[in-house]
C-alpha positions as a printed Julia matrix, in Angstrom:
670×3 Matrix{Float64}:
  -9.79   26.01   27.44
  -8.07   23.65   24.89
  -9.77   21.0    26.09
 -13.13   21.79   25.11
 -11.89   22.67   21.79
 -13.06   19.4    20.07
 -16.63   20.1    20.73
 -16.21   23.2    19.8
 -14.98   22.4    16.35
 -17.76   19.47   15.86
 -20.26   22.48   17.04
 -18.93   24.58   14.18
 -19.2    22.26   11.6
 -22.66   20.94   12.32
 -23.83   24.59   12.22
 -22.59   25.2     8.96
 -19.94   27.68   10.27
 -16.96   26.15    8.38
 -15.96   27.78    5.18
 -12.86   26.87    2.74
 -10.51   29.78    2.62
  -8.82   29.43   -1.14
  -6.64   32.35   -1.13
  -4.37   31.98   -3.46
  -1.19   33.59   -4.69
  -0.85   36.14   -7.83
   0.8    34.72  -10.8
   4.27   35.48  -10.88
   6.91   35.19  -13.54
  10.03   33.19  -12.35
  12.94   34.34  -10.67
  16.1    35.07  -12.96
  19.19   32.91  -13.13
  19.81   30.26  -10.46
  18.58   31.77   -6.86
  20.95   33.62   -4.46
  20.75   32.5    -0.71
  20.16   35.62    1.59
  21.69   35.48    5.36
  18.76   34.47    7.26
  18.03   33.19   11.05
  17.11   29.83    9.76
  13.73   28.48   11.42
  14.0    31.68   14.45
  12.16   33.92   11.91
   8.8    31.8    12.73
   7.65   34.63   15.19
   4.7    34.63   17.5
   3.08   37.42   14.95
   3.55   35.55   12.05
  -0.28   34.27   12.22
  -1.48   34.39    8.33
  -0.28   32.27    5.53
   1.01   33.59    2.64
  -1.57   32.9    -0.46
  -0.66   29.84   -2.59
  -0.1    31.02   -6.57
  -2.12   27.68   -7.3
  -4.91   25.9    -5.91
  -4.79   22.33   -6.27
  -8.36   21.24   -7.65
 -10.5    18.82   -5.34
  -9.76   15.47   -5.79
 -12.18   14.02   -8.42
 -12.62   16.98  -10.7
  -9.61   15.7   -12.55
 -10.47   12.54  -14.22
  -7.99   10.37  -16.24
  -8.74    9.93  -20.09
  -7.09    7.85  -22.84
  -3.41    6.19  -21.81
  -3.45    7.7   -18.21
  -6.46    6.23  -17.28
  -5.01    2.56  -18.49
  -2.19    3.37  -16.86
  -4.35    3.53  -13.65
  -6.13    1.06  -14.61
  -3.31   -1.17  -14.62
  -2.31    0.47  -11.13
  -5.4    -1.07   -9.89
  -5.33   -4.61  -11.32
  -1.75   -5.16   -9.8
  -0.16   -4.48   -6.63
  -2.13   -1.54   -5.54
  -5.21   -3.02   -6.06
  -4.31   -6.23   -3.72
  -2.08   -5.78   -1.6
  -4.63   -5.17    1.05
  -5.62   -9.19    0.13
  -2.69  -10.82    0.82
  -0.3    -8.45    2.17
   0.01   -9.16    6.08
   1.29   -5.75    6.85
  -1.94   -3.78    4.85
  -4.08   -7.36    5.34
  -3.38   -7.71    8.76
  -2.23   -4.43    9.8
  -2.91   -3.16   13.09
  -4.18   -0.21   12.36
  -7.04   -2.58   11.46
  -7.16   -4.09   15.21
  -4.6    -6.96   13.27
  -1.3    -7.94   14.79
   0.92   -6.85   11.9
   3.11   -3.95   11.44
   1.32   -0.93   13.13
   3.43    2.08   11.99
   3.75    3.58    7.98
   2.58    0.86    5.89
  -1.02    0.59    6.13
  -1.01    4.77    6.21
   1.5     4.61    3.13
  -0.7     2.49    0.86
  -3.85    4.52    2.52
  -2.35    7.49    0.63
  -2.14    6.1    -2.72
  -5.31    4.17   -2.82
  -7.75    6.89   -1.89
  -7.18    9.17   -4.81
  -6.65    5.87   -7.44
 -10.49    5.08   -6.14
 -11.81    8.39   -6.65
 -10.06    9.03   -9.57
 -11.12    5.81  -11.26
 -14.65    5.95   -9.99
 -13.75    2.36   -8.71
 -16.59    1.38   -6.13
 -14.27   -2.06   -5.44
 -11.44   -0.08   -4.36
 -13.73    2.72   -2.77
 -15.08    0.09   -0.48
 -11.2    -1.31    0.3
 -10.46    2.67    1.15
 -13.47    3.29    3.3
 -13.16   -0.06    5.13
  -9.98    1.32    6.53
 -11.17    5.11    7.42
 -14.16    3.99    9.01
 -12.15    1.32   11.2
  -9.28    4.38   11.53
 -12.63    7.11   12.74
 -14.21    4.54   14.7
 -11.41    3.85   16.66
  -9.91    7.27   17.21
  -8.59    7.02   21.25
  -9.98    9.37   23.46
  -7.16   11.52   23.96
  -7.66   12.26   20.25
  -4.7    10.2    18.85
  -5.58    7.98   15.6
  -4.13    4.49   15.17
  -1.73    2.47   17.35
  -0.31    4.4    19.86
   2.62    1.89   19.57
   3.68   -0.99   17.12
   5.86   -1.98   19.7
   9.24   -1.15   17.49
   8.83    2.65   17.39
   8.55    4.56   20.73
   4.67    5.59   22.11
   2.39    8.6    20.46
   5.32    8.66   17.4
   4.01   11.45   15.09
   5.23   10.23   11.78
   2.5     7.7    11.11
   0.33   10.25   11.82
   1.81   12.69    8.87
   0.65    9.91    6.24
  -2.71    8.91    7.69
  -2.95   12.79    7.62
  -2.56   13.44    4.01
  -4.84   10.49    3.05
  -7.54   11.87    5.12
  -7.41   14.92    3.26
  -7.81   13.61   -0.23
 -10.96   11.25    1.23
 -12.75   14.51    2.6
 -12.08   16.32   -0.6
 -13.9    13.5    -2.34
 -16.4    12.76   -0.06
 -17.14   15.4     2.09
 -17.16   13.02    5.03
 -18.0    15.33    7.73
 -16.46   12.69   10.04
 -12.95   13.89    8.91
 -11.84   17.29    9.83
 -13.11   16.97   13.95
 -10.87   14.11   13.9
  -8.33   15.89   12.27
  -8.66   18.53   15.23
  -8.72   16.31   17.82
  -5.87   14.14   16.89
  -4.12   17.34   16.26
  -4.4    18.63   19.9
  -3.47   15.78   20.76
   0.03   16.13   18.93
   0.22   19.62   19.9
   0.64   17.98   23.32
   3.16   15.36   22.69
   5.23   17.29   20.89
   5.26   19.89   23.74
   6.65   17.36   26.0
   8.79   15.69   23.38
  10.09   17.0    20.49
   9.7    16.13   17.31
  12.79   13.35   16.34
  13.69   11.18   13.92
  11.53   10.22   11.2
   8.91   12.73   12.7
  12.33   15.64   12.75
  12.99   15.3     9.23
   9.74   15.05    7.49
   7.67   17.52    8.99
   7.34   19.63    6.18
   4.04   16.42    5.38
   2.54   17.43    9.0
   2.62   21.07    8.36
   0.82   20.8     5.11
  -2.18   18.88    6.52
  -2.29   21.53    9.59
  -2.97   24.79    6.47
  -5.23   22.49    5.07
  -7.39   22.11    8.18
  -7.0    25.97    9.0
  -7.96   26.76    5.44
 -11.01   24.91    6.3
 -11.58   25.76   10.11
  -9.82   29.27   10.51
  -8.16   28.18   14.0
  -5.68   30.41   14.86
  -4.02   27.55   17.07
  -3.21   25.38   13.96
  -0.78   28.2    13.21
   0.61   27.56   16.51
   1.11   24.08   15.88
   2.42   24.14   12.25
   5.08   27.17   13.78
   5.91   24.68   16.12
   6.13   21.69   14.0
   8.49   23.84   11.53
  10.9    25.0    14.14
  10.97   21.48   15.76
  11.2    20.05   11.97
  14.86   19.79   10.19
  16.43   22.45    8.65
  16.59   21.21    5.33
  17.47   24.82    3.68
  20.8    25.07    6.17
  21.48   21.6     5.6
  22.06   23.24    1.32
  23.3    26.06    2.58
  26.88   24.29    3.18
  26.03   21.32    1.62
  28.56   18.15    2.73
  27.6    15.48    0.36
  29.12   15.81   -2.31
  29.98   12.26   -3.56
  28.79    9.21   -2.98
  28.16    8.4     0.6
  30.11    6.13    2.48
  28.35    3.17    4.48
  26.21    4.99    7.01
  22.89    5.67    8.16
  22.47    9.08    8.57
  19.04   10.68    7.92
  20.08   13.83    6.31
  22.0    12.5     3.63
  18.69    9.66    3.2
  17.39    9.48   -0.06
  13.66    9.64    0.86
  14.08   12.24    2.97
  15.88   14.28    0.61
  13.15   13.85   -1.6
  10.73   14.73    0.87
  12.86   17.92    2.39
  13.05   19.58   -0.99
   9.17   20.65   -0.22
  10.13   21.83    3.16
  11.3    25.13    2.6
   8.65   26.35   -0.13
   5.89   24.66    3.03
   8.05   27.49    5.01
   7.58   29.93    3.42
   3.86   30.43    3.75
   4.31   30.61    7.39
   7.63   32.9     7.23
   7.32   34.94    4.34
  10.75   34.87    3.54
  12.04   34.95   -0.02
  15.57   32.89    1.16
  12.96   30.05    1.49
  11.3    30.31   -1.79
  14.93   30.73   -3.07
  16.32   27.6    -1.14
  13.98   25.11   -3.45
  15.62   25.69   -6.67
  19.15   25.65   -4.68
  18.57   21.84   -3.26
  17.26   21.18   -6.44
  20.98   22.39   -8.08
  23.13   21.17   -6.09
  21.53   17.73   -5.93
  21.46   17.78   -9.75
  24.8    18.84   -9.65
  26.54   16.06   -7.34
  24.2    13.21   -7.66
  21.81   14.28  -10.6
  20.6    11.41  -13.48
  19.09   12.3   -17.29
  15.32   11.16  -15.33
  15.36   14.42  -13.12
  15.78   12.24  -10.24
  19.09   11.77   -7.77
  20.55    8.64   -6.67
  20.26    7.51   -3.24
  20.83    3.32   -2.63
  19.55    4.3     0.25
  21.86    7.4     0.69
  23.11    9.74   -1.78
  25.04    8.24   -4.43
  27.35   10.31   -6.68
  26.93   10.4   -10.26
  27.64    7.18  -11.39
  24.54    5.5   -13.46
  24.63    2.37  -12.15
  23.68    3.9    -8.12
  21.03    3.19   -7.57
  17.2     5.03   -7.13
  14.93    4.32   -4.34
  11.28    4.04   -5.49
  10.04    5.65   -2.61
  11.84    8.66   -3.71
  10.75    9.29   -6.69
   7.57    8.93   -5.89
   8.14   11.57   -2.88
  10.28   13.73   -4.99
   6.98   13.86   -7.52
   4.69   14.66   -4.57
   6.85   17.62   -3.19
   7.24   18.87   -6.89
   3.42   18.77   -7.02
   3.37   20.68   -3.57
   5.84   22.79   -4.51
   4.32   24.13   -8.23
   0.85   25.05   -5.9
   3.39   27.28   -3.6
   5.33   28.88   -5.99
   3.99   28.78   -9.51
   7.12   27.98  -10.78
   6.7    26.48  -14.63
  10.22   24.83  -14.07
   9.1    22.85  -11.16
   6.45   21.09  -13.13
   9.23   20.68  -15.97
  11.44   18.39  -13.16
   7.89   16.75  -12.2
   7.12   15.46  -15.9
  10.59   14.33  -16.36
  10.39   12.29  -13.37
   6.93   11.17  -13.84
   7.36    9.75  -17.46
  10.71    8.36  -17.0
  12.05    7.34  -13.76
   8.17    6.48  -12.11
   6.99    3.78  -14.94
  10.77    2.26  -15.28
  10.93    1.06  -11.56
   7.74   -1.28  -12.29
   7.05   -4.39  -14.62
   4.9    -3.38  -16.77
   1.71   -4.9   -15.36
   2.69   -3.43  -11.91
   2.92   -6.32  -10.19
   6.15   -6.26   -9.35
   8.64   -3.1    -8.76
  11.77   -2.32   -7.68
  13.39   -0.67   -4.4
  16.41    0.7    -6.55
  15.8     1.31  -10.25
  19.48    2.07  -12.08
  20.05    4.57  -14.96
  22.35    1.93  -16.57
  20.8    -0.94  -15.28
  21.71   -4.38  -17.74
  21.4    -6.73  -15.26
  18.44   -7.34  -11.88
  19.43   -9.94  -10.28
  20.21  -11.3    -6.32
  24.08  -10.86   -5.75
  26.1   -10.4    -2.72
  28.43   -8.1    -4.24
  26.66   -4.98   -5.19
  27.27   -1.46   -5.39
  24.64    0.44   -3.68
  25.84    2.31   -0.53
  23.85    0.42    1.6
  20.87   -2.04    0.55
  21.19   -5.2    -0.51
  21.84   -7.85   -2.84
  17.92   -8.05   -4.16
  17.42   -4.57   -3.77
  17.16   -4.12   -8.16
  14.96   -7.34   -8.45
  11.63   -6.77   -9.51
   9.32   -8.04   -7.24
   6.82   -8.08   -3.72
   9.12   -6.52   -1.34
  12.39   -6.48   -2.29
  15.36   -5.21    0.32
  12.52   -3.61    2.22
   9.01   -3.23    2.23
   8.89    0.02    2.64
   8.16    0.69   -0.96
   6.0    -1.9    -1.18
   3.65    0.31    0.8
   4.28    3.76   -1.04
   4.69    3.24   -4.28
   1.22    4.01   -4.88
   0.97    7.49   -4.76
   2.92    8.27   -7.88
   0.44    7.82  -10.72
  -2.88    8.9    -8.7
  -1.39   12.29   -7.25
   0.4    13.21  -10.49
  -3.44   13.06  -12.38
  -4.99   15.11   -9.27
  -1.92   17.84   -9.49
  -2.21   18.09  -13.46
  -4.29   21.91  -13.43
  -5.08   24.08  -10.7
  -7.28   26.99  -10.12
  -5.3    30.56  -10.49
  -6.52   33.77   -7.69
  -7.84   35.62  -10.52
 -10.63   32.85  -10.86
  -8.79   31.24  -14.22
  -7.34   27.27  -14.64
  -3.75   26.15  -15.2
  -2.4    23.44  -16.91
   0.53   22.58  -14.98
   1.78   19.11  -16.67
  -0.03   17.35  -19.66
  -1.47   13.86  -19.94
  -4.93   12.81  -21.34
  -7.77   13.85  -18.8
 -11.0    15.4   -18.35
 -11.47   18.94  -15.6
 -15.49   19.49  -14.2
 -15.43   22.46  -11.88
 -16.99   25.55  -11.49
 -15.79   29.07  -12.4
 -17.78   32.34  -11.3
 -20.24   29.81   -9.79
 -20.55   28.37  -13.58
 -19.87   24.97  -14.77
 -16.67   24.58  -17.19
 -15.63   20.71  -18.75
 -12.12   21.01  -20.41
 -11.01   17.77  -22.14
  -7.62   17.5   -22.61
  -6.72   15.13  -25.93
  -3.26   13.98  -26.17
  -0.53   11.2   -26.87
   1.87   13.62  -25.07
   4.59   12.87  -23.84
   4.92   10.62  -26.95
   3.08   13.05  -28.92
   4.32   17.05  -28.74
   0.42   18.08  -29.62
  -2.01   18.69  -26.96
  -5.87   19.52  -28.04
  -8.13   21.25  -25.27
 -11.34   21.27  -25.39
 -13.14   24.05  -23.24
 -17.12   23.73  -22.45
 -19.09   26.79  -20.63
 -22.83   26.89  -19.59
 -22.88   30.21  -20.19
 -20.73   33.06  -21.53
 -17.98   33.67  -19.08
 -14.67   35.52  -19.21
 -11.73   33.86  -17.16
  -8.01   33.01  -18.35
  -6.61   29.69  -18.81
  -2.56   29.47  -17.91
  -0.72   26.91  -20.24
   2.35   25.47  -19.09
   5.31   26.14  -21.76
   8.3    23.55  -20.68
  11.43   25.13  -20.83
  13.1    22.85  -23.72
  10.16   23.62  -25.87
  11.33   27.16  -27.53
   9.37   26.84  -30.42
   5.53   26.38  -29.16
   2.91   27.6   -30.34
  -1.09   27.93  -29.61
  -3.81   28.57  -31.24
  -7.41   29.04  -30.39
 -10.2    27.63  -32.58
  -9.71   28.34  -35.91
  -6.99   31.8   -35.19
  -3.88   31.76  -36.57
  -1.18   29.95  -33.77
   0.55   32.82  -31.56
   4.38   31.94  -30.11
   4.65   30.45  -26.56
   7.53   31.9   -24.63
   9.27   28.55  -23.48
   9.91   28.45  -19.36
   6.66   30.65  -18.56
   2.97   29.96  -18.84
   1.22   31.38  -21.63
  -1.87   33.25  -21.0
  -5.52   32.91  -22.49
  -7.6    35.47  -21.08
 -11.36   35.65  -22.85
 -14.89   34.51  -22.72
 -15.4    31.04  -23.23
 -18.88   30.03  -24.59
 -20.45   27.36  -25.57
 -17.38   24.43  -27.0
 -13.99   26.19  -28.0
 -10.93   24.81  -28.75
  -7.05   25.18  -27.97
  -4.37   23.23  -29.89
  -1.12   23.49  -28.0
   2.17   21.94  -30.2
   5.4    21.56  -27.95
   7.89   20.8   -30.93
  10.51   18.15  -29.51
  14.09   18.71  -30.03
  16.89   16.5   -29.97
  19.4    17.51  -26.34
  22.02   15.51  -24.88
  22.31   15.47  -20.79
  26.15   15.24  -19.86
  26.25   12.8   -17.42
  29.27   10.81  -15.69
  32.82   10.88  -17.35
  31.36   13.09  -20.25
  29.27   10.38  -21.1
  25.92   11.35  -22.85
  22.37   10.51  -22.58
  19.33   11.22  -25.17
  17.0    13.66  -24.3
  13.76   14.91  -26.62
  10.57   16.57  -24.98
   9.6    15.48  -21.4
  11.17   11.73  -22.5
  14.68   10.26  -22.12
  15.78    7.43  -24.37
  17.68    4.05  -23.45
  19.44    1.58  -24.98
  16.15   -1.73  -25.28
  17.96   -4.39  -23.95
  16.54   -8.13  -24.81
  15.36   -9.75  -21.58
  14.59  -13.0   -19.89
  12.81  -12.94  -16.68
  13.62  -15.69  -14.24
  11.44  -16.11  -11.08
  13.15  -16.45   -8.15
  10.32  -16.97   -5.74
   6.99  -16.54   -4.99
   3.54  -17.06   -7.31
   2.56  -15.03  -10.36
   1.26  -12.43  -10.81
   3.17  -11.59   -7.64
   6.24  -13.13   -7.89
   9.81  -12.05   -7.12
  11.84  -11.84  -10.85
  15.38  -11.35  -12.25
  16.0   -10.52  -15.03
  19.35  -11.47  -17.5
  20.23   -9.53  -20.51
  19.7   -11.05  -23.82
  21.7    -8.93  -26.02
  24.53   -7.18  -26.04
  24.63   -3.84  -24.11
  27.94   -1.99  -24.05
  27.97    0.31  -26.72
  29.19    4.03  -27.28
  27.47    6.83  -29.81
  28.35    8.54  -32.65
  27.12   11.89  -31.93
  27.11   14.88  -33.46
  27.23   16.76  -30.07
  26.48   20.83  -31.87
  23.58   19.38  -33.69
  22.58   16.08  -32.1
  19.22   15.91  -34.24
  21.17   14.98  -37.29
  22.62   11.75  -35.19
  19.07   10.66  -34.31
  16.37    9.34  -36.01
  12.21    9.19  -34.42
   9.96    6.8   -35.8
   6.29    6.93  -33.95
   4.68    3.82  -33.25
   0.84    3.16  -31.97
   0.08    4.48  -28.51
  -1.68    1.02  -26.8
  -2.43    0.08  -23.64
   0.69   -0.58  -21.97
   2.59    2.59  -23.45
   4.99    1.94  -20.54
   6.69   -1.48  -21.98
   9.48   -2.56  -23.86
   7.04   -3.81  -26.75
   4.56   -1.02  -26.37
   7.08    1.61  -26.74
   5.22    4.39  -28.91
   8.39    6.0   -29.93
  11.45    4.59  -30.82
  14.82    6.27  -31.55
  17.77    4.94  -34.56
  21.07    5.75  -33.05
  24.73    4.44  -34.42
  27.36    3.07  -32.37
  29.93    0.94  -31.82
  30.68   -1.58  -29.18
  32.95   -1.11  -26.05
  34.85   -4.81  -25.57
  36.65   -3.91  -22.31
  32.9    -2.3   -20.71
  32.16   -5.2   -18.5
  30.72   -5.51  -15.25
  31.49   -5.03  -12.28
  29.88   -5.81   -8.93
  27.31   -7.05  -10.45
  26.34   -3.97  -12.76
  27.6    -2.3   -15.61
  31.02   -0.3   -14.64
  30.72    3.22  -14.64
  31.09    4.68  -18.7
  34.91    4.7   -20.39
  35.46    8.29  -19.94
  34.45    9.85  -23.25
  35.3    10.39  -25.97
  36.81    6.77  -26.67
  37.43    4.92  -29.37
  36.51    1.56  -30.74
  37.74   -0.88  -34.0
  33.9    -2.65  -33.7
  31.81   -2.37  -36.39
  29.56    0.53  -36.71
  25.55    0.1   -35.7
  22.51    0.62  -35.73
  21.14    0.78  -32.27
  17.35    1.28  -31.1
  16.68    3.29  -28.09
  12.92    3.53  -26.51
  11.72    6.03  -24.23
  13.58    5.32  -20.51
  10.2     4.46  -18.96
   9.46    1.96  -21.56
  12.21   -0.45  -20.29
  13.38   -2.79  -17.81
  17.32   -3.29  -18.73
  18.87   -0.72  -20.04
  21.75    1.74  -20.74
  20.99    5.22  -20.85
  24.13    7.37  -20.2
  26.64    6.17  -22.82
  30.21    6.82  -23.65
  30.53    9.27  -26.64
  32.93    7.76  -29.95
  35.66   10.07  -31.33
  34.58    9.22  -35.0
């Protein structure tokens, strides 16, 4: 019988029979405290019986009703004119790819860069890179083998039918049906998902494909969401008890310092980044509150054993302890960000979306140059020098692996970095189950959707996260009652809203505050998230600078040096210019009496050392005997230390802003 389910399916849709199931998940407030971890049976809990998915508590909107505004949509912009926008040019393994009938690499590149440029297109409006994205589905759908499977069947590296691609090319397909509506899609989706069913059945799932499955599942709700197949339960059931174990992996967690020289794939940075989603995915299927739990546990104990200020973890490529000069892999912050997005739809946890900003406004825009034609594989917290050196301190990449540049240490990156700025817009409000809108994270954009079968345009105005004001503007057709949900980030416990011209009303920080009336005609919301001064307690009691979503760094002078290739798309270091080894004269009780904020012009490259729209006056003094060593700044003098230097001024810029830096610093005694 399975076999004639492809015709089936393409039957279906050309009949009309396909409907999108958005069931969604109440609102719920948060859980208290940090979450216990039940006994459980681990992945045996997927039972035959367990054939419905538990209801999201957000619906992610259709790709294209969000639409970029004011400094995202240059920061897009810029996405576009650099890497992202031309790789696909002059880049053998996107320009020659064989996924494209070339002879280049056949496996996750083309797939990986697939996934980013499909919503930067739509999101844009870009017909240029439209045309780049379509060239490569149509080839992709034309080509589709008859057993079902899409792509290579082998690159020749990676053994035959191996799923992972599959799990990328997956999740880009989604995002160009939600655009498009390219009936094309979802029979293909079916078919190559049979297919799978079947290899899998005979093999496995293993490496890559074993530890990332948690991507898989995801595309398999989305296509019964839209099909109602009871056998894509099957399959994702399957896929999860095949998949890792990511939640037993935390449950007696063994990395707890920086990891020796290996290559083992649980303690791999990506993947960790990537796993964190994998028990909240879970949890649909098992209905298990130990799963739901198990997020915010990862999410601790990484914080707590290789946690930075940016709300990301080292991993160089592995887990890396806690000193700020490990390193970051771009690749995993980027994933990190997309299982925080995935994660906030599950759950409806406000804190998620709180470690989502903080990542996406610090450690995301400080692993590129500015124009984004160049980025990093590792991006440091205390990072004062990029440049090619044999002796290095990452666990295991190597001595360009900090350079800013095409591919550095591996192209990998290269390929995914992507998907950071495009999937953070499309994740940035959701639809609620009582028919309202949430603003999950807040950044200059414009929402068109529809409401009771009603159009509704909400224009978000804001400098945030520069800015701690947020303006929405909310347009009906016609008089309709429906709530709007606005996030209220947990460091923010004075907020307050007000609507139209009404007096503002206190926000309760950590939850989302609820609007629930008719909207007619234009109304407006002004939202203020008043910033306060915090300090993060990072390695050796050193400190770093926290206020709103932002962290602040040491600005560091700077002279690039290309090392090889042409410009724009050259391969730089990068030297410090001025001196960097300094410690703070805090007042650690009331740090806002230590710091001073002066605002600066938002431009177009908010994300650069001279476009920094904020900028911090801290005093210090400087540390002689902080040096380097192997190659990077040596871990901070435990604080508190002392110092006979003379006292200074020092100006810090938001972390994202720069390119060498310091950001955890040693503390003074005076």
């Amino acid at each position: 019988m399975r076999r004639f389910w492809p015709v089936i399916c393409v039957i279906s849709i050309l009949a009309g029979s396909l409907f999108l199931v958005l069931s969604t998940r109440g609102f719920e407030p948060p859980p208290p405290g940090l979450l216990t971890r039940p006994d459980r049976e681990s992945n045996a809990r997927l039972s035959e019986q367990d054939k419905n998915l538990q209801p999201l508590a957000f619906q992610p909107l259709t790709l294209g009703r969000i639409r970029p505004t004011g400094w995202l949509r240059a920061q897009l912009r810029i996405q576009a004119n650099g890497l992202s926008g031309h790789l696909d040019e002059f880049w053998p393994d996107i320009k020659d790819s064989a996924w494209l009938g070339g002879k280049a690499e056949g496996w996750e590149r083309a797939p990986y860069w697939l996934d980013g440029i499909v919503p930067l297109a739509y999101l844009l409006d870009d017909d240029a890179l439209k045309a780049k994205a379509q060239h490569f589905i149509d080839y992709v759908l034309d080509h589709q083998h008859q057993d079902g499977w899409l792509g290579p069947v082998s690159d020749g590296k990676h053994p035959p039918y191996d799923p992972w691609p599959i799990y990328v090319v997956f999740k880009a397909l989604t995002q160009y049906q939600e655009a498009t509506e390219d009936p094309r899609v979802i029979p293909a989706m079916l078919r190559c998902s049979l297919k799978l069913d079947a290899v899998i059945t005979q093999k496995p799932l293993g490496s890559w494909a074993h530890f990332r499955s948690a991507d898989l599942v995801l595309s398999l709700y989305w296509l019964h969401d839209r099909t109602n197949e009871p056998w894509l339960i099957d399959l994702a059931a399957k896929v999860q008890k095949q998949g890792f174990d990511w939640r037993g992996l935390y449950e007696n967690f063994p990395y707890k310092t920086r990891t020796e020289r290996k290559f083992e794939l649980d303690s791999h940075g990506v993947n960790s980044g990537m796993g964190l989603k994998q028990p909240g995915v879970r949890a649909r299927l098992s209905d298990d509150r130990g799963d739901r739990d198990a997020v915010f546990h990862m999410i601790e104990l990484l914080d707590r054993f290789h946690g930075q200020a940016t709300g990301i973890f080292t991993c160089d490529e592995h887990l890396a302890g806690k000193n700020p000069s490990q390193g970051t892999e771009l690749c995993t912050v980027v994933e990190t960000m997309f299982s925080l997005e995935t994660l906030v739809s599950i759950l409806g946890e406000p804190a998620l979306a709180d470690r989502l900003e903080c990542i996406a406004f610090n450690a995301l825009p400080a692993t590129f140059k500015p124009d984004m034609c160049a980025h990093q594989y590792d991006q440091q917290a205390n990072q004062v020098v990029c440049k090619s050196a044999s002796e290095h301190i990452y666990v295991n990449n190597g001595p360009d692996s900090n350079l800013f540049g095409l591919e550095p240490n591996f192209g990998c990156c290269t390929a995914n970095m992507h998907q950071g700025w495009p999937k953070l817009t499309s994740h940035l409000w959701m639809s609620s189950p009582d028919g309202g809108l949430a603003a999950v994270a807040y950044a200059p954009c414009t929402i068109q959707t529809q409401v009771n079968g009603k159009n509704v345009r909400i224009d978000v105005e804001t400098d945030y996260p520069f800015r701690d004001t947020v303006k929405i503007t909310v347009q009906a057709e016609d008089d309709i009652r429906f709530p709007i949900r606005l996030r209220i980030p947990a460091w923010s416990d004075a907020a307050e809203v007000a609507v139209g011209q009404g007096r503002p009303t206190p926000a309760r920080a950590g939850q989302f505050h609820l609007i629930d009336r008719a909207w007619k005609g234009t109304s407006e919301i002004t939202l203020r998230l008043p910033m306060k001064v915090r300090l993060w307690q990072g390695y050796h009691d050193s400190v770093a600078i926290e206020r709103g979503p932002l962290v602040y760094a040491l600005r560091i002078g700077e002279s690039w040096k290309r090392l090889k290739g042409e410009p724009p798309f050259a391969d730089w270091e990068v030297y410090p210019t001025t001196p960097w080894n300094y410690a703070l004269r805090l007042d650690r009780a009331h740090p806002e009496t230590s710091v001073q904020f002066e605002a600066r012009s938002v431009g177009d490259h908010p994300f650069s050392p001279e476009g920094a729209p904020v900028v911090a006056k801290v005093n210090g003094r400087a540390i002689p005997s902080w040096n380097l060593e192997k190659n990077a700044a040596a871990p901070p003098p435990q604080s508190p230390v002392r110092s006979s230097q003379s006292l200074q001024e020092l100006e810090l810029v938001p972390y994202g802003c720069t390119s060498l830096r310091v950001t955890e610093f040693p503390m003074l005694t005076d």
